[in-house]
C-alpha positions as CSV (number, residue, x, y, z in Angstrom):
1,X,23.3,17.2,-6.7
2,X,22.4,16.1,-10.0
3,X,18.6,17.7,-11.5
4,X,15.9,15.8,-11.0
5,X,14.4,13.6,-13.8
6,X,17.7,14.2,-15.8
7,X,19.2,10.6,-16.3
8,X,16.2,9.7,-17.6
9,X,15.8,12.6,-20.7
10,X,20.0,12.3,-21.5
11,X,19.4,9.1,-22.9
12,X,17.5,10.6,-25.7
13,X,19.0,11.3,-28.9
14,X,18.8,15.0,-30.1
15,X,20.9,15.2,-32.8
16,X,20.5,14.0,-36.8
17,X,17.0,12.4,-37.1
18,X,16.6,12.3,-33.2
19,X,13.3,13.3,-31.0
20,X,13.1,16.7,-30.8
21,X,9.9,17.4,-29.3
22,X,8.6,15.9,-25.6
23,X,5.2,15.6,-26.6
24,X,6.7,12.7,-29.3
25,X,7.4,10.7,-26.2
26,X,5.9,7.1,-25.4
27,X,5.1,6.3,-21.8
28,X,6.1,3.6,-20.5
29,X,3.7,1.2,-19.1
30,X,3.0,1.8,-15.2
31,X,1.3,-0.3,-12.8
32,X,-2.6,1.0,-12.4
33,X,-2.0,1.3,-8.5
34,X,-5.8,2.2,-7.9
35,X,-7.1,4.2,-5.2
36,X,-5.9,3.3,-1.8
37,X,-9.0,4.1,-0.3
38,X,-10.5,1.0,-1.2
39,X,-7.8,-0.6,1.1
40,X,-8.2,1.7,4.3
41,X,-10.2,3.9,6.5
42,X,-8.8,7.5,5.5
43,X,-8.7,10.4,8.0
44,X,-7.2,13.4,7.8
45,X,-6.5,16.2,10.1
46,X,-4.8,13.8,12.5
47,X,-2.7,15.6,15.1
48,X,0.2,13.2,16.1
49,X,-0.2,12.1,19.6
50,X,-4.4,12.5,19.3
51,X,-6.1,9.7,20.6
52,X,-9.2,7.6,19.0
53,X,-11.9,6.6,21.4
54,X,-14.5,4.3,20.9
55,X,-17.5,2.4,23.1
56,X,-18.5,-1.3,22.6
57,X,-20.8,-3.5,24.4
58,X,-22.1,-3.7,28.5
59,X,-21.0,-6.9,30.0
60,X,-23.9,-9.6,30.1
61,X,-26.8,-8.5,32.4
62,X,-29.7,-10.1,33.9
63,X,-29.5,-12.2,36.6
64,X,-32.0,-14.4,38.7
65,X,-34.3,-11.9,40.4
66,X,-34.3,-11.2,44.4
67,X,-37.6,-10.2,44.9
68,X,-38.1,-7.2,47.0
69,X,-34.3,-6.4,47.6
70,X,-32.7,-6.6,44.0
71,X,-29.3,-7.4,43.6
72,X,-27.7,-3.9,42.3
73,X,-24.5,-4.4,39.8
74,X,-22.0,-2.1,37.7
75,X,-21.8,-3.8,34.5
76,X,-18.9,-2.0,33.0
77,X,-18.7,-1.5,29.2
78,X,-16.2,-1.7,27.1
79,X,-13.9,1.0,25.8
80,X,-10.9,1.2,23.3
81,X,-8.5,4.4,23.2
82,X,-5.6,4.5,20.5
83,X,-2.9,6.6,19.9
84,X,-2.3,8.1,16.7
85,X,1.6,7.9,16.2
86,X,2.3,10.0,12.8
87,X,6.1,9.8,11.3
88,X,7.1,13.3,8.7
89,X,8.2,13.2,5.5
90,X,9.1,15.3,2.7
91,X,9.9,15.1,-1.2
92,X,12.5,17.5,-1.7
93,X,13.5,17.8,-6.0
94,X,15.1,20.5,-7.9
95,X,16.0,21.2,-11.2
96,X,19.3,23.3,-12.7
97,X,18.4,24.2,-16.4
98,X,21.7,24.2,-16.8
99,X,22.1,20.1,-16.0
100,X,19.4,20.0,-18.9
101,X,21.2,21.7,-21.5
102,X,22.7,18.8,-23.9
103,X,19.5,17.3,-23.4
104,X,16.5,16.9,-25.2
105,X,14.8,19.4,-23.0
106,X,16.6,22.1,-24.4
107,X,14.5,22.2,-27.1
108,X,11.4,22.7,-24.4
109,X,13.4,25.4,-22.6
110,X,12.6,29.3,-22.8
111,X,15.0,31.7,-24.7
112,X,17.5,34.7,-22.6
113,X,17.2,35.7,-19.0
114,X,14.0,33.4,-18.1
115,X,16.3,30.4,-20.1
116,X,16.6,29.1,-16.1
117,X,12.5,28.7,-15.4
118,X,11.3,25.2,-16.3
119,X,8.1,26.2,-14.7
120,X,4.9,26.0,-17.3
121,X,7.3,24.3,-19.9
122,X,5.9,21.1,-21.5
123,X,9.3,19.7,-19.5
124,X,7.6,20.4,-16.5
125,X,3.9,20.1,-16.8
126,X,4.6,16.5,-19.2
127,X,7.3,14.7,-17.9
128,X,8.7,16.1,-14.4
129,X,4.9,16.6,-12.2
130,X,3.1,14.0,-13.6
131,X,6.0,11.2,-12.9
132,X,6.2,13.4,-9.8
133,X,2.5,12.6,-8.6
134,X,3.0,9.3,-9.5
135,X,6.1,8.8,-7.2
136,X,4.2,10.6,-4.9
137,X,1.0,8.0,-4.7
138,X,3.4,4.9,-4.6
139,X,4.9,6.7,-2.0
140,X,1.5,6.5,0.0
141,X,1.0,2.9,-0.5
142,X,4.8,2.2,0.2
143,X,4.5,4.1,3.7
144,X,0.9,3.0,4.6
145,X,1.5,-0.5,4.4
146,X,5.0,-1.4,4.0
147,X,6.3,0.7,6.1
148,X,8.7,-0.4,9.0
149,X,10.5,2.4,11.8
150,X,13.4,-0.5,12.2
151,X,13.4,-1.5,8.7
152,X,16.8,-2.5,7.4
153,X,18.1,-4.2,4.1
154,X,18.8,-7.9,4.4
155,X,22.8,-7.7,4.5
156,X,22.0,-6.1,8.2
157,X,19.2,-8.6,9.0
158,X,16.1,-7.1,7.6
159,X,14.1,-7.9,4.6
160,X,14.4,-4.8,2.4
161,X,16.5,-5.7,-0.5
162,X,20.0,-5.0,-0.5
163,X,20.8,-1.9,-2.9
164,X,17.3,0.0,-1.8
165,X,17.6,2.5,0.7
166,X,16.1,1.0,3.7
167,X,15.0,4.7,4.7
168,X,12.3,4.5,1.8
169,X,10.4,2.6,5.1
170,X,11.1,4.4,8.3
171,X,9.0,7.1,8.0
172,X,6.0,4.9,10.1
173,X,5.2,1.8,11.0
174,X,2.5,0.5,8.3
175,X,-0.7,-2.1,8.1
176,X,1.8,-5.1,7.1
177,X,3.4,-4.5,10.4
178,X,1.1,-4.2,12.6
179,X,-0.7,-7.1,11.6
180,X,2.5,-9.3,11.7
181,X,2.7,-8.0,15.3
182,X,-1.1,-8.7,16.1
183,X,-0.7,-12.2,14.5
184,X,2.4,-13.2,16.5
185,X,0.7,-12.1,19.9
186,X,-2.5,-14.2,18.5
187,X,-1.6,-16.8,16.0
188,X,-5.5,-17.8,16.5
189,X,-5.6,-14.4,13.8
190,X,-3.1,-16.1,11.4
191,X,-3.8,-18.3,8.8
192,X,-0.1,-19.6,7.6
193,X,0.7,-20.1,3.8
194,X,3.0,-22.4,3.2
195,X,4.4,-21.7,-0.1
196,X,6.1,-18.5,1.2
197,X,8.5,-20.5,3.5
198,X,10.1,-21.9,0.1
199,X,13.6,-21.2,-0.4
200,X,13.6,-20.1,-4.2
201,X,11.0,-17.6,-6.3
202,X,10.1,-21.0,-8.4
203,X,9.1,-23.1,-5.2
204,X,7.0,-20.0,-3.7
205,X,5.0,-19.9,-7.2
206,X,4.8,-23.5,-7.5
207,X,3.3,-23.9,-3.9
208,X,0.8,-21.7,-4.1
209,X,-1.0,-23.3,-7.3
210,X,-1.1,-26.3,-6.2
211,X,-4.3,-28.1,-6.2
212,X,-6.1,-27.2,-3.5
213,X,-3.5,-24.5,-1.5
214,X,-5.7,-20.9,-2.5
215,X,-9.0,-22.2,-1.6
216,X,-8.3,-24.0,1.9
217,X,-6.4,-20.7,2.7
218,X,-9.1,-18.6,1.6
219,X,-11.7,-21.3,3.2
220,X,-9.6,-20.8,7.0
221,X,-9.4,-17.0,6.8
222,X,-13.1,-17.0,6.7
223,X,-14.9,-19.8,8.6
224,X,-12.2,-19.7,11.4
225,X,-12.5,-15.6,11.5
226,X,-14.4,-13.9,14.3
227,X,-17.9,-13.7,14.2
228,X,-18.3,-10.5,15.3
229,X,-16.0,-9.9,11.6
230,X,-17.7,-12.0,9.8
231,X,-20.6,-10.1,10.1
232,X,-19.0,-6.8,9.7
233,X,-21.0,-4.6,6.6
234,X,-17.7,-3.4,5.2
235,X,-15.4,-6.6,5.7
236,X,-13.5,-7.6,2.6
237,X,-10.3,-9.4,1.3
238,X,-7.4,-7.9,0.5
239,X,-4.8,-9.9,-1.3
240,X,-1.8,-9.9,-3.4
241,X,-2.7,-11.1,-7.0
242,X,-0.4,-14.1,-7.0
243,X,-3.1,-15.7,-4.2
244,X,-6.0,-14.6,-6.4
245,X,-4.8,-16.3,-9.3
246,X,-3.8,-18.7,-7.2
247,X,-7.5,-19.1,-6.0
248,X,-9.0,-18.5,-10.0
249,X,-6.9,-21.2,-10.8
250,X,-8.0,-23.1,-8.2
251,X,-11.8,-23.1,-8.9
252,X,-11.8,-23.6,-12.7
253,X,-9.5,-26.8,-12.1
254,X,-12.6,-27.8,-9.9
255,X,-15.9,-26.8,-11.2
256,X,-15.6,-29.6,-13.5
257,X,-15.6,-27.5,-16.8
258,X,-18.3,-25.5,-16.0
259,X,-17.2,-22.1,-17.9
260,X,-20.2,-20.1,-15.9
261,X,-19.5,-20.8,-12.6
262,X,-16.7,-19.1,-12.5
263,X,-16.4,-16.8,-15.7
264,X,-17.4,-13.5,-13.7
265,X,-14.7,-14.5,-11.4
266,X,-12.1,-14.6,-13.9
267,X,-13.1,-11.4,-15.4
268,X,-13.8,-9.2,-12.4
269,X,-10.6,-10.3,-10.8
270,X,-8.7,-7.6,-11.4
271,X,-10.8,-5.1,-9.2
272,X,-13.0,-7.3,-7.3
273,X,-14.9,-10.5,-7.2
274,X,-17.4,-12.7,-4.6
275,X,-16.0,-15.7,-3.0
276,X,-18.6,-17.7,-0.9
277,X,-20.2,-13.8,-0.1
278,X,-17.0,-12.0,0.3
279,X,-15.6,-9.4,-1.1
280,X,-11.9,-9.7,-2.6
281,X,-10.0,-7.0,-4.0
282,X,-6.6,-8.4,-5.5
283,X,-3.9,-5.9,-5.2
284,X,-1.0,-6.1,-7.8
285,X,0.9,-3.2,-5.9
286,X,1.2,-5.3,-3.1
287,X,3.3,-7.7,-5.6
288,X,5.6,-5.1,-7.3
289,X,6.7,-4.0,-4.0
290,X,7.4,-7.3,-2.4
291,X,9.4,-8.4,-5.2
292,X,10.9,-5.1,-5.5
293,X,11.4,-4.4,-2.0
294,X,11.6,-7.2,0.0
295,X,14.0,-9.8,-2.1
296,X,16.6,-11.4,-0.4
297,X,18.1,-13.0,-3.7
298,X,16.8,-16.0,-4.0
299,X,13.4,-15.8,-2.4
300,X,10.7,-13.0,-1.5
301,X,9.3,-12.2,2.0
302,X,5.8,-13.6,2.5
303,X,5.1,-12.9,-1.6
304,X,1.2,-14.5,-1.1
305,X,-0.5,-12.2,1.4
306,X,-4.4,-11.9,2.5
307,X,-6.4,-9.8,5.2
308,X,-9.6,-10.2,6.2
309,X,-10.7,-7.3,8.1
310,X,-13.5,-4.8,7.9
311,X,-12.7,-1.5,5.9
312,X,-13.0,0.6,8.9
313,X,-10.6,-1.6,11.1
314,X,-7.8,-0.5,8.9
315,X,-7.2,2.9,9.4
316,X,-4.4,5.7,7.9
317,X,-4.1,9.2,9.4
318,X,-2.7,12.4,7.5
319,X,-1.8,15.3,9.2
320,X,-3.0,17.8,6.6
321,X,-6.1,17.5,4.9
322,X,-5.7,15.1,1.8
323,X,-3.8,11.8,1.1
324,X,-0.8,13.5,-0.4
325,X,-0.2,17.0,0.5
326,X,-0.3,19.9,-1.9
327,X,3.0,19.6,-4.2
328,X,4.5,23.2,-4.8
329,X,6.4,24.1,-7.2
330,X,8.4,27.2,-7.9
331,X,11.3,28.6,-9.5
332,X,13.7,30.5,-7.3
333,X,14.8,33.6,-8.7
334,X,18.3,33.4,-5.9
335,X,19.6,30.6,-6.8
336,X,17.8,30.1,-10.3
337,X,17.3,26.4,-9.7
338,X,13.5,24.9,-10.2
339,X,12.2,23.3,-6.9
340,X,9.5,20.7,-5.6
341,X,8.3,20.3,-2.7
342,X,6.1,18.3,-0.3
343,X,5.8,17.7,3.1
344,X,3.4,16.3,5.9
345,X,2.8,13.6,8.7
346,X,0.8,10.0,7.9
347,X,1.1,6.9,10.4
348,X,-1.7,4.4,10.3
349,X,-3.8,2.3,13.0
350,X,-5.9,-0.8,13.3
351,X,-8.4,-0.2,15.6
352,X,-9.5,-3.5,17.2
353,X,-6.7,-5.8,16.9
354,X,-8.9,-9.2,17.3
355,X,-11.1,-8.5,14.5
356,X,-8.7,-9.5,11.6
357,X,-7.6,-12.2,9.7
358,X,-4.4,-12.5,7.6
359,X,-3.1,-15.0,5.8
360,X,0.8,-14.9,5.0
């Protein structure tokens, strides 16, 4: 097994007028994932097979009196109980100094009998744990709401794109699945988009700016939402950024050139912005993994995506005590190989199934 993080520094050149040092490196640019908290209800501690209970409303009361001999009733009230089904993963890496040598790490490496401990070196604490951490949160959003227990690449019948390991997925069932299952028991809950049945990337992009499209979708998922959602305090929007744009675009082609009815739009975009009182929060992550993830080679799967749901409603349970577990790392004096590790349990919920909205 090849060291982890290698292909990437053996491209470098070392020798001549080469890069000797790692802090000389340029980073490339990295999507800014942002915190998936503002997507989800987090709650850690969960112990798989838990349950989450919860109490809603008494059935109507208050019937015509009877006079002397009232008519006694057992209004029942209304109760929800969820599993918590968690799937385990672990991030398993190590590194052999020796796999490092002809590299430009070399030059980051210790000198003699320690030669072997990458631990503390600027290889370690630049490049390998911060890329590492990174992996690791793309990870969470990847499993959270991508993820699929029968996922399969599309050669076999699935929408993960052929050439990515399909086992990426399988670790739990995530939000984008359940929903899709909600919706297709209630298609009252589903707001179609038309522009992702298109057969080619161009023809999904096309469709979706044109005149009109964004704001009727965004106009159904909320007037034709439940009331009881709509007058949720945490409800929002969650979309991919193709539908916001889609939706920007939208509005400035009918404001009829008014710059300031729509400027703070434009420029708030990115994080979040008010449509007709509601909150949207445009998610590019959503749009790196679809295209990266869910390509069938000529189109994407559902590439314009919205929910409507309150915060809370959307929930994501971790078996330890944060988001991502602790990441260890050691050097192992046995087998003199530098090692990463972490591990831990995450599935995710959504509470009450008829209070959502999306839009695919």
């Amino acid at each position: 097994m090849a060291s982890t993080g290698k292909s990437y520094v053996d491209q470098f050149t070392i020798n001549n007028q080469g890069i000797m040092d790692l802090r000389e490196l340029l980073f490339l640019t990295v999507l800014q994932m942002g915190s998936i908290n503002e997507t989800l209800d987090l709650m850690t501690g969960i112990v798989p097979g838990s349950r989450l209970g919860g109490i809603g409303e008494m059935e109507p009361v208050g019937l015509p009196a009877n006079g002397c001999n009232p008519q006694w009733n057992a209004s029942k009230i209304a109760t929800l109980e969820k599993i918590w089904e968690l799937g385990a993963y672990e991030v398993a890496e190590k590194i052999c100094y020796q796999d490092l040598e002809e590299t430009l790490v070399q030059f980051s490496m210790r000198r003699g009998t320690n030669r072997a401990d990458l631990t503390g070196t600027d290889y370690m604490d630049i490049i390998v744990e911060p890329t590492l951490r990174q992996a690791l949160e793309k990870m969470v959003w990847r499993l959270l709401w991508f993820g699929n227990k029968s996922a399969s690449n599309v050669d076999d019948g699935g929408q993960i794109t052929d050439g990515i390991n399909s086992n990426l997925f399988v670790t739990c069932d995530g939000l984008f699945k359940r929903l899709f299952d909600i919706t297709a028991l209630d298609s009252s809950l589903n707001v179609p988009i038309a522009a992702n049945t298109a057969a080619s990337y161009a023809a999904q992009i096309a469709g979706i700016r044109a005149d009109g499209v964004a704001t009727s979708i965004f106009d159904t998922l909320i007037y034709d939402a439940p009331m009881r959602l709509r007058q949720k305090s945490d409800k929002l929007i969650l979309t991919t950024q193709t539908l916001a744009d889609a939706l920007a675009g939208d509005i400035k082609r009918n404001n009829k050139g008014s710059e300031l009815q729509w400027q703070s739009l434009f420029d708030g975009f990115v994080y979040a912005t008010q449509y007709n009182g509601h909150t949207i929060l445009s998610l590019p992550i959503w749009d790196e993994m679809i295209r990266s993830f869910e390509d069938n080679g000529t189109s994407w799967n559902k590439p314009h995506r919205a929910v409507f749901a309150g915060k809370s409603n959307l929930k994501a349970g971790v078996h330890s005590n944060n988001m991502i577990a602790d990441l260890k790392i050691w050097f192992s004096d046995d087998d003199q190989d530098n090692k990463m590790l972490v591990r831990d349990k995450l599935g995710t919920l959504v509470w009450e199934d008829d209070l959502i909205m999306f839009g695919y």
